[in-house]
TIDOKE-895932 format. One record per residue (C-alpha): chain; z negated, y negated, x negated; residue number from 1. Coordinates in steps of 0.2 Angstrom, whole numbers, padded with zeros to 4 digits. Layout:
<recs>
 chaine    c3    c2    c1 num
      A     Z     Y     X NUM
...
</recs>
This chain:
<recs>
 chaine    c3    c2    c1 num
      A  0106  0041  0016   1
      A  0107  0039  0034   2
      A  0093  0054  0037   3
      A  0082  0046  0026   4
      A  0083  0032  0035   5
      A  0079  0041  0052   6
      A  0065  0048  0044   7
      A  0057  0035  0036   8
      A  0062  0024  0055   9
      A  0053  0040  0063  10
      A  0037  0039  0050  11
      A  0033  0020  0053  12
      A  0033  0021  0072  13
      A  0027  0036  0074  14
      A  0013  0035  0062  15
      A  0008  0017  0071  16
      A  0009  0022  0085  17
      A -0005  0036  0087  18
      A -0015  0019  0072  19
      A -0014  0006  0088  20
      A -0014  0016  0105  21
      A -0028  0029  0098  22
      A -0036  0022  0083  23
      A -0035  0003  0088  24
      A -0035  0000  0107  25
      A -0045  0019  0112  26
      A -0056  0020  0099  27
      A -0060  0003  0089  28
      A -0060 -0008  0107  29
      A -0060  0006  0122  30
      A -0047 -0003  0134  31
      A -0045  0015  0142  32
      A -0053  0031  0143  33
      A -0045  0048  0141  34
      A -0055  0064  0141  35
      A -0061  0075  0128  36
      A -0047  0085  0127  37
      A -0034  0072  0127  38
      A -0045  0064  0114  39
      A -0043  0081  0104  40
      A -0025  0082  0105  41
      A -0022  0063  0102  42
      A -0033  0068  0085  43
      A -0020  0082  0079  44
      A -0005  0074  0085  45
      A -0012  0058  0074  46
      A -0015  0068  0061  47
      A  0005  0076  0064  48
      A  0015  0057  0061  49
      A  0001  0050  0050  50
      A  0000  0065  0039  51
      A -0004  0061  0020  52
      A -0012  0043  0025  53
      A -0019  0050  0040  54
      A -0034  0040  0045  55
      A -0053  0044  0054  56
      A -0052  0038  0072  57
      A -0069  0037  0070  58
      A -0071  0028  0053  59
      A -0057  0015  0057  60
      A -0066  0012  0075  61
      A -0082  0008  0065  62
      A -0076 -0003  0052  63
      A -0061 -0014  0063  64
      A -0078 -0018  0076  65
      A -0086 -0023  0059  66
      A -0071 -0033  0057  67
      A -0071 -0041  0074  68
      A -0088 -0045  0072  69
      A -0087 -0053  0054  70
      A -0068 -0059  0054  71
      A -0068 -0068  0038  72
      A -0085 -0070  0034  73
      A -0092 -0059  0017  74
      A -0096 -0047  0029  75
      A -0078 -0043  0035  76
      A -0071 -0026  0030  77
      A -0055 -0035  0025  78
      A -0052 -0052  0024  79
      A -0039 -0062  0012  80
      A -0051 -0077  0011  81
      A -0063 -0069  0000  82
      A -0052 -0055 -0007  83
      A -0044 -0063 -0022  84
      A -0026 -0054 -0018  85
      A -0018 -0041 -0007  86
      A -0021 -0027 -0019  87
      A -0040 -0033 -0019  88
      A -0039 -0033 -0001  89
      A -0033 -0016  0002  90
      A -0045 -0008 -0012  91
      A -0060 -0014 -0007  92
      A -0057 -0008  0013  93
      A -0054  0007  0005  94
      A -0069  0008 -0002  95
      A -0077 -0001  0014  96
      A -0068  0016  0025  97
      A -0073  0029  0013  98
      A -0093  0023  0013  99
      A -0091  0023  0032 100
      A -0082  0040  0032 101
      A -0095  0049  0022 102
      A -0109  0044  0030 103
      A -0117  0031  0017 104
      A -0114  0015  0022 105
      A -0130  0007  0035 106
      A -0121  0005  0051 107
      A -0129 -0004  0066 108
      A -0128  0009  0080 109
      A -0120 -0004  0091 110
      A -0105  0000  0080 111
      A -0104  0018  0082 112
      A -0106  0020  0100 113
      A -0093  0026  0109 114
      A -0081  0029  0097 115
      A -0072  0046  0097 116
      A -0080  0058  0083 117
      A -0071  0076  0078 118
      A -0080  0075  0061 119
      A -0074  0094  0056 120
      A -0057  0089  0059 121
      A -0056  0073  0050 122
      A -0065  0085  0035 123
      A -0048  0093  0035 124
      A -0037  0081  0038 125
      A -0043  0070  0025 126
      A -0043  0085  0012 127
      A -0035  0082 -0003 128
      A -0026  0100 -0001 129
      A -0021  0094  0015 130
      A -0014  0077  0009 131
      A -0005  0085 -0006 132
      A  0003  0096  0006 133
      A  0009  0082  0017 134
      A  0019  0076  0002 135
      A  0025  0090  0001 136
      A  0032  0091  0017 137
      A  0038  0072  0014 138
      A  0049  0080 -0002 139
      A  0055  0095  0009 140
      A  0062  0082  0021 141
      A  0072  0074  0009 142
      A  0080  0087  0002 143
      A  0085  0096  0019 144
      A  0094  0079  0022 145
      A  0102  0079  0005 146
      A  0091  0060 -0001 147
      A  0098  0054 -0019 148
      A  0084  0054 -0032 149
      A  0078  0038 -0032 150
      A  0075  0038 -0013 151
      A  0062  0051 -0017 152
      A  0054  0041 -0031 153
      A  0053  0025 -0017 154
      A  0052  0031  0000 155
      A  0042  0045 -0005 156
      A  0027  0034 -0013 157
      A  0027  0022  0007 158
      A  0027  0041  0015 159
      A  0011  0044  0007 160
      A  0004  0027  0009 161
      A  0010  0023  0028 162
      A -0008  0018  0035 163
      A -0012  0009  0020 164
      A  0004 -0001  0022 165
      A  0002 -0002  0040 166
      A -0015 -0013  0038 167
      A -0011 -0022  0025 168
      A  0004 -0032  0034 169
      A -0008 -0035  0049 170
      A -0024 -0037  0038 171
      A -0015 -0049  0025 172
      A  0000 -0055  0033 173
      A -0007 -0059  0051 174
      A -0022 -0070  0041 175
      A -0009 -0081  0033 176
      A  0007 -0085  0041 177
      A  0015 -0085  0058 178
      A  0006 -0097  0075 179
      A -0007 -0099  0082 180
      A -0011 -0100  0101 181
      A -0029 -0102  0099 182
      A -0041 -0109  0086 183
      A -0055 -0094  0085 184
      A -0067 -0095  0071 185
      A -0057 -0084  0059 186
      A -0037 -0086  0053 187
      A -0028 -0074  0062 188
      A -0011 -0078  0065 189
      A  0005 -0072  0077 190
      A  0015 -0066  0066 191
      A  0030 -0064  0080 192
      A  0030 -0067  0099 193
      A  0042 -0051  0100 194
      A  0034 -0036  0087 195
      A  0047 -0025  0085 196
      A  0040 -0023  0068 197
      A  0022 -0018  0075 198
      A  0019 -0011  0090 199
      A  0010 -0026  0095 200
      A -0003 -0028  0083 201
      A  0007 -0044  0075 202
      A  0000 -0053  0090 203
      A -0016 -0054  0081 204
      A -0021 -0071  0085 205
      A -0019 -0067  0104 206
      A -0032 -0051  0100 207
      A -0042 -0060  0090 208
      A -0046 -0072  0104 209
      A -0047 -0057  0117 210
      A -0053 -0042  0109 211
      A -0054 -0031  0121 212
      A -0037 -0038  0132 213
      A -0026 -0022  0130 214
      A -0009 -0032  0132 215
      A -0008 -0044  0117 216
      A  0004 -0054  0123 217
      A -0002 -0072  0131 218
      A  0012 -0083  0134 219
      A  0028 -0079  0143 220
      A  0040 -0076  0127 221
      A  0027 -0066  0119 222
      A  0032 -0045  0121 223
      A  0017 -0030  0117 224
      A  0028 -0015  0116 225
      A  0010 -0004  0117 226
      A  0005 -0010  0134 227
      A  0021 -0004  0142 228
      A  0016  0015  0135 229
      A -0002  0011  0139 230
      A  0003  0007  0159 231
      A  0014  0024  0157 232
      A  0002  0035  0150 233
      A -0010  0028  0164 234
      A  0004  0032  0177 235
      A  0003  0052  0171 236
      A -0014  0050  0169 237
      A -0017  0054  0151 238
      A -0029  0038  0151 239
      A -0037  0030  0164 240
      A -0034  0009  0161 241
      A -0049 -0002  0162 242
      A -0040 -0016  0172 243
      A -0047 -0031  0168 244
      A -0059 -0027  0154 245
      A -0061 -0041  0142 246
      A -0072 -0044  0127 247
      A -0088 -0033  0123 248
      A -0101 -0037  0110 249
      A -0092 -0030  0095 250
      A -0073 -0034  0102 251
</recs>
């Protein structure tokens, strides 16, 4: 039971990790740049710890500036004011990402500039094939580390489902409970002034106030975990930080 534990510890982080610093802060917000070929490798090595759920760098960009634009409003890609429950919530982004995805939802181009686009890749990566495979991998896992049935039947399920998952606590969660450190126009909420849980991202009142700020933390006994390996990717120079880069018109 212990492996299954360190592999499911292993998924979350990992998986989140590549949704915050590449998905998230590079491509949705552009707090730093990298070059193309860092961008390349940040898309496969996404696509490695996301694996079943693994997620368009460039549709997420598109539709979280959406969010930050229409933060809950009827426009908003995901907001739990006008979705009836978290179920709701998480279908209809769903069905707000794959519009975006495939091309056929009407996006103003202010939205898509700049944000990192390796369509042929995301075409395998988002296969179905692919994503069956994943799962595979998942049940391979756990058999190497000797998981008792029924960890298969509820690990195996949030494997498979770890973006998803992912968004809906920040999406859902960080729009109802937790504090506030500034009334903004929509109801995003700390949901912890130290996110061990999220790499940050449960600061989201703090990021809803400064959308482009690439530490969430404000106020002394807050702690954002993804600034620390935003400075020490800028010190090897895999990014280049944009040191006091605020808000932009979509952030």
């Amino acid at each position: 039971m212990i492996g299954v534990i360190i592999l499911f510890v292993l998924h979350w982080y990992g998986s989140l990790f590549f949704q915050t610093f590449f998905h998230h802060r590079y491509a949705s917000h552009a707090m730093f740049t990298m070059s193309r070929t860092w961008e390349k490798i940040f898309h496969v090595l996404a696509w490695i710890f996301q694996g079943t759920s693994y997620l368009s760098p460039y549709a997420y960009g598109v539709m979280h500036r959406l969010h930050h634009t229409h933060a809950d409003t009827e426009k908003d890609p995901h907001s739990p004011i006008y979705d009836k429950n978290l179920w709701n919530m998480m279908w209809n982004t769903r069905r707000f990402y794959n519009e975006v995805d495939r091309g056929i939802k009407d996006i103003d181009p202010k939205y898509i500039k700049g944000v990192p686009s390796w369509r042929a890749w995301d075409k395998f990566a988002e296969h179905n094939i692919t994503r069956i495979a994943w799962i595979g991998v998942y049940i391979l896992l756990y058999w190497l580390v000797g998981a008792p049935l029924w960890a298969y039947f509820v690990f195996i399920p949030m494997h498979s489902l770890m973006s998803p998952l992912h968004g809906a606590i920040i999406n859902w969660f960080s729009h109802k409970y937790g504090y506030r450190n500034y009334e903004v126009k929509d109801t995003s909420t700390n949901l912890m002034p130290v996110d061990w849980l999220m790499w940050g991202e449960c600061l989201h009142n703090n990021h809803h106030k400064f959308g482009g700020r690439p530490n969430f933390a404000v106020k002394k006994f807050e702690f954002d975990p993804m600034f620390v390996c935003i400075r020490i990717m800028e010190k090897l120079n895999i990014i280049q930080y944009k040191k006091g880069k605020l808000d932009t018109d979509y952030m």
